[in-house]
C-alpha positions in Angstrom: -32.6 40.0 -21.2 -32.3 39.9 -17.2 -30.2 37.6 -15.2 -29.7 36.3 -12.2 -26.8 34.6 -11.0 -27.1 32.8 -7.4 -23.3 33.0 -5.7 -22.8 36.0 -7.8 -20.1 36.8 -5.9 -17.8 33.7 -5.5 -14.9 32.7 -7.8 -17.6 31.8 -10.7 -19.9 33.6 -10.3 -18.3 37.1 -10.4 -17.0 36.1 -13.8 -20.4 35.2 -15.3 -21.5 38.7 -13.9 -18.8 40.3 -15.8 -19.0 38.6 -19.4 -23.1 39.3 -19.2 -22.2 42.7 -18.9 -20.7 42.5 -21.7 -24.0 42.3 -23.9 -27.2 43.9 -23.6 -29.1 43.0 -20.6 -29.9 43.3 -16.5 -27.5 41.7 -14.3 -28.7 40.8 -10.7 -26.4 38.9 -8.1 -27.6 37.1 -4.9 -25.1 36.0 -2.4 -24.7 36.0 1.6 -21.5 38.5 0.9 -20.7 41.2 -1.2 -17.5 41.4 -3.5 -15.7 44.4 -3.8 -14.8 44.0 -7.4 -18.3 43.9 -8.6 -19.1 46.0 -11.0 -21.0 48.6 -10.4 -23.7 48.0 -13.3 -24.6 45.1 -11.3 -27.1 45.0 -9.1 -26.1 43.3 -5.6 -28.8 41.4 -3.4 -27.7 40.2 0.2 -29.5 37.0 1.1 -29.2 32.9 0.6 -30.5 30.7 -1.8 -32.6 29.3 1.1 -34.7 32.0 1.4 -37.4 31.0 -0.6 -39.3 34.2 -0.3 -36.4 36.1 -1.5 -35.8 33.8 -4.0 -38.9 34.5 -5.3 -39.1 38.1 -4.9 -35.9 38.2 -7.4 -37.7 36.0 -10.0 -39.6 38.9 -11.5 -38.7 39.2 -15.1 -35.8 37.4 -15.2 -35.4 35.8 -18.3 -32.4 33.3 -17.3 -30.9 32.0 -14.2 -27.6 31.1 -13.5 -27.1 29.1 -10.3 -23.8 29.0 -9.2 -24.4 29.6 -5.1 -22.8 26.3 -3.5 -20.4 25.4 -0.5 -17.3 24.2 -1.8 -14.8 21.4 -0.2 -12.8 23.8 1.5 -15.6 24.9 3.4 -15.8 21.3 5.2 -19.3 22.3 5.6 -21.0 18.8 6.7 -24.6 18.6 7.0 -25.1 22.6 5.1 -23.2 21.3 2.1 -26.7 19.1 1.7 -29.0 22.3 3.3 -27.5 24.5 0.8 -26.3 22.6 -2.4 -29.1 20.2 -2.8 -32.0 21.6 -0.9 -30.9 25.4 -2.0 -30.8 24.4 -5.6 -34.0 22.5 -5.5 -35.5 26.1 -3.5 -34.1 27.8 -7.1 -34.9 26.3 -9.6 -38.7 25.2 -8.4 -39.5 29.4 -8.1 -37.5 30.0 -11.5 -39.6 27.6 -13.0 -43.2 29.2 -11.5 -41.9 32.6 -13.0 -41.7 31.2 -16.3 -38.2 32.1 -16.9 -36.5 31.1 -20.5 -33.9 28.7 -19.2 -32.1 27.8 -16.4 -28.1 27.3 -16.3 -27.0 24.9 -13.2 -23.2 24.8 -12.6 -22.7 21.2 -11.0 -19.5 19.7 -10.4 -17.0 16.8 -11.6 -17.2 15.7 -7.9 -20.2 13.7 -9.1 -18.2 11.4 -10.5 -16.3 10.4 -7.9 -13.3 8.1 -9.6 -14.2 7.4 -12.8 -13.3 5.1 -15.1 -11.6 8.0 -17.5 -12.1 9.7 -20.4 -15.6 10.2 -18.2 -18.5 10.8 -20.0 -22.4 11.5 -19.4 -22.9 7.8 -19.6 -20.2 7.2 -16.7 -21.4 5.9 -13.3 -22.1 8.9 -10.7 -20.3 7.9 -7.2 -19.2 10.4 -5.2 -16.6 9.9 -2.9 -18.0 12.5 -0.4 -20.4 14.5 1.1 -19.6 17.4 -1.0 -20.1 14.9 -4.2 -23.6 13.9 -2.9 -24.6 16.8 -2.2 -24.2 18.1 -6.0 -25.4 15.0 -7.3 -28.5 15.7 -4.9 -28.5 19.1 -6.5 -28.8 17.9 -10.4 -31.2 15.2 -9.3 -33.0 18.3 -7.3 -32.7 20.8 -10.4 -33.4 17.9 -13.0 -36.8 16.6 -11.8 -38.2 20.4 -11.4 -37.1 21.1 -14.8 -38.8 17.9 -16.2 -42.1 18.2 -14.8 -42.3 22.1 -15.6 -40.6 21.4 -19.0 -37.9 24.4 -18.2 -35.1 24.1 -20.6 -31.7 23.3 -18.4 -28.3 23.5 -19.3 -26.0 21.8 -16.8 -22.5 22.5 -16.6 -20.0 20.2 -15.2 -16.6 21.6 -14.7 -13.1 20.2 -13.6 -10.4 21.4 -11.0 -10.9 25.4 -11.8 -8.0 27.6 -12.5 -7.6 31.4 -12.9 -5.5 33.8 -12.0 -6.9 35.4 -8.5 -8.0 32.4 -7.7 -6.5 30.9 -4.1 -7.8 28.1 -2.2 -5.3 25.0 -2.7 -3.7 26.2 -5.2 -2.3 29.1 -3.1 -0.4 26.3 -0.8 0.8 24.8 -4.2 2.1 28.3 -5.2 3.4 29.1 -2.0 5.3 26.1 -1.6 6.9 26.1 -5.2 7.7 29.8 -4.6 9.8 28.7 -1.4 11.8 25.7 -3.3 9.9 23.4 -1.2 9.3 19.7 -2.4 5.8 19.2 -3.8 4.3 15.4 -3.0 2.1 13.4 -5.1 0.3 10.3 -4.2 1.4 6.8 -6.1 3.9 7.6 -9.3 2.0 10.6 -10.0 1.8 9.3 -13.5 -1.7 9.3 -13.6 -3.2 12.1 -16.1 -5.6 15.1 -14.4 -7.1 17.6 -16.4 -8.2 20.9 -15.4 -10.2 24.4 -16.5 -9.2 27.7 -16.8 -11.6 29.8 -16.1 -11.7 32.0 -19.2 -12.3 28.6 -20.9 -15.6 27.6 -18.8 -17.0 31.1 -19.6 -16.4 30.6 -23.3 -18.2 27.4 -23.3 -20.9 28.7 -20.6 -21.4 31.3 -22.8 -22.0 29.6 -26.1 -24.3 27.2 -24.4 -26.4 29.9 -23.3 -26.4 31.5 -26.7 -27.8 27.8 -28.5 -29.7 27.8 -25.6 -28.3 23.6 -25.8 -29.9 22.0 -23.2 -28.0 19.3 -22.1 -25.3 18.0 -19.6 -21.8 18.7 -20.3 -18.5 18.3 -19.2 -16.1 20.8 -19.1 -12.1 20.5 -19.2 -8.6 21.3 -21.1 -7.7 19.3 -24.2 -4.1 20.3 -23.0 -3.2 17.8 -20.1 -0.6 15.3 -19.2 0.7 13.3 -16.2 0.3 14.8 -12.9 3.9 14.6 -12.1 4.9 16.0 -15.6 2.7 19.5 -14.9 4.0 19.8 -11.6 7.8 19.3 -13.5 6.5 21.7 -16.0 5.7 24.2 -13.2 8.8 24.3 -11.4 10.9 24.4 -14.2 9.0 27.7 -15.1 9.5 29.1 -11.4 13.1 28.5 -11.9 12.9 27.2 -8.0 14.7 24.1 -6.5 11.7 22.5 -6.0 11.3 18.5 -6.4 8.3 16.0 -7.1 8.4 13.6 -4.4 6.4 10.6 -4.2 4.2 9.4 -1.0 2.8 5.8 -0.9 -0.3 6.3 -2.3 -2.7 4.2 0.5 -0.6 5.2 3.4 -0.8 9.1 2.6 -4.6 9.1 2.1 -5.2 6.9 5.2 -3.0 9.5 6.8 -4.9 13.3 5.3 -8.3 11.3 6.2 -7.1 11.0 10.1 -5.5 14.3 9.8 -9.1 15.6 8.2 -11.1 14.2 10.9 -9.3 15.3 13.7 -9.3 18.9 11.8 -5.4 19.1 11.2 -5.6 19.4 7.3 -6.8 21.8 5.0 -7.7 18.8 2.6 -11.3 17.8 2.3 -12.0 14.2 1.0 -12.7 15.1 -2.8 -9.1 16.7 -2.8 -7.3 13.3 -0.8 -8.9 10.9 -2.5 -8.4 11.5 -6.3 -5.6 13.4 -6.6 -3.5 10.0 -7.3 -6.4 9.2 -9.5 -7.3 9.7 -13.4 -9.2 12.3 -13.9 -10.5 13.8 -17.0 -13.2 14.3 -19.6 -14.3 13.1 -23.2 -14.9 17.0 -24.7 -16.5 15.4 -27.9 -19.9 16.9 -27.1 -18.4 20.5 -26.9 -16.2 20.2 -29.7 -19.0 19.3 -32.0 -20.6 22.4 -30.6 -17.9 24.1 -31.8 -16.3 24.6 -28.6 -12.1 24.7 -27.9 -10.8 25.6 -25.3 -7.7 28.0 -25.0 -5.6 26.6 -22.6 -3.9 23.5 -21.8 -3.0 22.7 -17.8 0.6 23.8 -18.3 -0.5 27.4 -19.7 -3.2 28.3 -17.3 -0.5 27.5 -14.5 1.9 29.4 -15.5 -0.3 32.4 -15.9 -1.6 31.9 -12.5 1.6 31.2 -10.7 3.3 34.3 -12.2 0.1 36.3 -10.9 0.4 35.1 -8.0 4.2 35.9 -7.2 3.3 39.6 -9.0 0.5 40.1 -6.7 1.9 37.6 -3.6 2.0 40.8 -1.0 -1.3 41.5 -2.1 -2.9 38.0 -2.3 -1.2 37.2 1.1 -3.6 39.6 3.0 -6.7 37.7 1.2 -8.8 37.1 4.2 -12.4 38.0 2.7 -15.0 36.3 0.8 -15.4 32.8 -1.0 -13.3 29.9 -0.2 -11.7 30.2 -3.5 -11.0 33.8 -3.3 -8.9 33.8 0.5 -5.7 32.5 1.5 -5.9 28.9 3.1 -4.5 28.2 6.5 -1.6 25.4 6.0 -2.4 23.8 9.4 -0.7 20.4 10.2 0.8 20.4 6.0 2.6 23.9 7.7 5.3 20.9 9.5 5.1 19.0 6.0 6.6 22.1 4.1 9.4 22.9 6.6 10.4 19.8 6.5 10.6 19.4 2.4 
């Protein structure tokens, strides 16, 4: 079997690299940077997903695609999150599909969502509450209609907040700020329930997806998960720190990141502002009747990552290369928020 994985060289799509490996088969990755963990079995292409005549070059014999390539909300990305998300994805999958390959594997987001009436399901309404949202929804709209009208089989994957150890982006600034016995804020009473996804569990479910070669959309998350304020209690008391939840009117502290997002003073994009005092989390009955369980709940996969984290902090603080989830995050204006907690 030969694959190729699109972003093959961000957070996700390094992983999927190194599971395939794992059985018999060809592993090509295409991304616009290359990682320096990548395994050398792997072959590395430099290019973008909007290079259609790359894109088509790589086709040749694959057998299944994995299309992870995507601008994330970190990246703040404006009018390229639709250029590359939607557009790049539609560029994909139409050339997959006129090289005949066996399936095609399209990871989407839980941004499509928006703020769901919870558990969500596949029969929820799709509203995103951003441009990064629409521009994944745009993508499985893209990705759907080419499979339909070339009858590719297509497995979409939609994952929740992902965690893993390595893995920076906001969760650094979380870490960082625990580390330093510095309060940590959420939005309302913080009572309302988020569920994540560690990493090793998307795989595992990725994986055995691709081996019943299930079509379908599913979504991905923890069956372990519990008030927002009770994991980030959970959290501290494992880092032994003097930490404290504190609680920020929920309006006036979004009206406040959105100002501080448009004038370019936050790290926060919109997806992070606007539903993190929100309910957030899955119905996993399709999985589990696929057999599917995940392995961690939310207050395992942080404490595994935090205590990476402080191991490797000297390390992890000098991450300046590659995707937005694999360097360190400049604090800007939330920098005066921390000294004063």
């Amino acid at each position: 079997m030969k694959h190729l994985i699109t972003g093959g060289s961000g957070f996700l799509g390094n992983t999927i690299g190194k599971r395939l490996l794992q059985s018999e088969g060809e592993v090509v990755s295409l991304d616009i940077w290359e990682a320096p963990d990548r395994p050398k079995e792997i072959e590395f292409v430099m290019g973008s997903v909007l290079d259609r005549d790359l894109v088509r070059r790589l086709m040749k014999g694959v057998d299944v695609v994995h299309h992870t390539a995507a601008l994330v909300p970190l990246t703040k990305a404006g009018k390229d999150f639709q250029a590359v998300n939607a557009d790049g994805s539609r560029i994909v999958a139409e050339e997959a599909a006129k090289a005949g390959v066996k399936y095609f594997v399209h990871t989407s987001s839980s941004a499509i969502f928006g703020k769901p009436p919870c558990p969500a399901s596949n029969d929820s309404p799709l509203h995103p509450v951003d441009i990064y949202g629409q521009s994944k929804l745009d993508a499985e709209k893209n990705v759907g209609e080419v499979a339909r009208q070339a009858e590719m089989p297509l497995i979409v994957v939609r994952p929740r907040t992902l965690v893993d150890i390595g893995r920076l982006g906001i969760f650094q600034i979380l870490f960082d700020w625990i580390k330093e016995g510095r309060n940590i804020y959420v939005l309302g009473d913080g009572q309302n329930k988020i569920q994540f996804l560690h990493a090793v569990d998307l795989i595992d479910c990725y994986m055995l997806l691709c081996k019943l070669e299930k079509p379908g959309y599913y979504n991905v998350g923890t069956d372990g998960y519990d008030t927002l304020q009770k994991t980030l209690e959970t959290l501290i008391e494992h880092a032994g720190t003097a930490s404290k939840v504190r609680h920020l009117p929920k309006d006036l502290a979004v009206n406040s990141l959105q100002l501080l997002d448009v004038m370019g003073l936050s790290p926060l994009a919109p997806w992070h502002y606007l539903t993190y005092g929100e309910d957030f989390y899955f119905d996993l009955t399709p999985l589990t009747e696929l057999g599917w369980k995940p392995r961690y709940s939310n207050d395992e996969m942080f404490r595994e990552c935090y205590d990476y984290f402080i191991e490797h902090f000297e390390e992890m603080s000098q991450a300046k290369d590659g995707s937005a989830h694999r360097k360190r995050v400049k604090e800007k204006l939330l920098w005066v928020l921390k000294k004063l907690s």
